[in-house]
Each structure stands twice: as structure tokens, then as C-alpha cells.
C-alpha positions in Angstrom: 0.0 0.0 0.0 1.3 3.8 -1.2 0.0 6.3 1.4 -0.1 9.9 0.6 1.6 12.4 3.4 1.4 16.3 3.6 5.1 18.3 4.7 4.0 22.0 4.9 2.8 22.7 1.5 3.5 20.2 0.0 2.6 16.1 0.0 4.3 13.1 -0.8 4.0 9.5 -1.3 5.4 6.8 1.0 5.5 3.6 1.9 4.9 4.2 5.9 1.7 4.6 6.7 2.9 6.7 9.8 4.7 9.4 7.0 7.9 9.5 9.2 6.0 11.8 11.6 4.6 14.1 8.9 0.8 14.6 8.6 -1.2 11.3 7.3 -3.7 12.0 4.3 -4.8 8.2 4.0 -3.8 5.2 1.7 -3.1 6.5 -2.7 -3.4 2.3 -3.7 -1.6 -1.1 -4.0 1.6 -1.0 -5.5 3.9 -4.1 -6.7 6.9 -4.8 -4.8 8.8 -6.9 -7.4 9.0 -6.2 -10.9 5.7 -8.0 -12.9 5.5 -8.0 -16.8 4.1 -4.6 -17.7 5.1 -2.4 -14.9 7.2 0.3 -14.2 9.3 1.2 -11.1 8.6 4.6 -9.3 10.9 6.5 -7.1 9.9 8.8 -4.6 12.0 11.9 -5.2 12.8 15.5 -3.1 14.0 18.2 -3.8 17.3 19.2 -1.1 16.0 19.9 2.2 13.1 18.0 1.1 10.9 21.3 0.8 8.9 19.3 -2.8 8.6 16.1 -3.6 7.5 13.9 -7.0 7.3 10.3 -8.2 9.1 9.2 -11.0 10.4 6.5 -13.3 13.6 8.0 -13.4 15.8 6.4 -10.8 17.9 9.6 -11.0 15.1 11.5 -10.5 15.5 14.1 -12.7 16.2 16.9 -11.0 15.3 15.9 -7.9 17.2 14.0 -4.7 16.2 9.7 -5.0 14.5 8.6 -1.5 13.7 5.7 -2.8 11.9 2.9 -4.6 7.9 2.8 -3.5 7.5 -0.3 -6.4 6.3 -1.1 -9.5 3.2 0.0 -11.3 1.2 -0.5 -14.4 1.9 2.9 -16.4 -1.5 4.8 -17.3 -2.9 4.8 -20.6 
């Protein structure tokens, strides 16, 4: 399960449902945690100091710092 977390302004995805101490917003979905035909990994990304956060399929994250892997998911259509 992917839960969604609010830091200030700003909210972000993790896999704790506590969000490391950060405000809770509830459960996003399910999320594979090994790579299954079809999926994509995503990486929960921040910026330094962690004031934004994104997802992405990037595992450089763009611009961004890598937190980590949340899993693999079935890209939209």
C-alpha cells in the first residue's frame, strides 16, 4: 500500500503509513513490490531539504534527490 503524506505545503508519497512523523492523508493504492511484466518502477523523489517532492520512473530522478523505490506499477494509458 502507497500512502499519501502532507510536509508544509507540500505532499508526498510513501510507503509508511505513519509518514515519518509528517501529517497522514490516508492510503493512494496497492503498488507491486517486485518487478511484474508490464510495470514500471517509481521512485519517490525531493528536492534538497526536502521542501517538494515527486514520483518518478527516473531512478535519478531528474532533478530531484532519490528517497527511494515505492514499487512497480502499471503505467497509465
Amino acid at each position: 500500500m502507497v500512502f499519501e503524506c502532507a510536509k508544509g505545503a507540500h505532499n508526498f508519497l510513501t510507503l509508511d503509513q505513519t509518514c515519518g512523523g509528517e501529517q497522514p492523508m490516508g492510503p493512494v493504492g496497492w503498488i507491486y513490490t517486485s518487478n511484474v511484466t508490464g510495470t514500471v518502477p517509481l521512485y519517490a523523489c525531493a528536492s534538497a531539504g526536502g521542501a517538494d517532492h515527486m514520483v518518478s520512473t527516473d531512478p535519478g530522478c531528474e532533478v530531484f534527490d532519490t528517497v527511494g523505490l515505492l514499487g512497480y506499477a502499471l503505467p497509465g494509458k
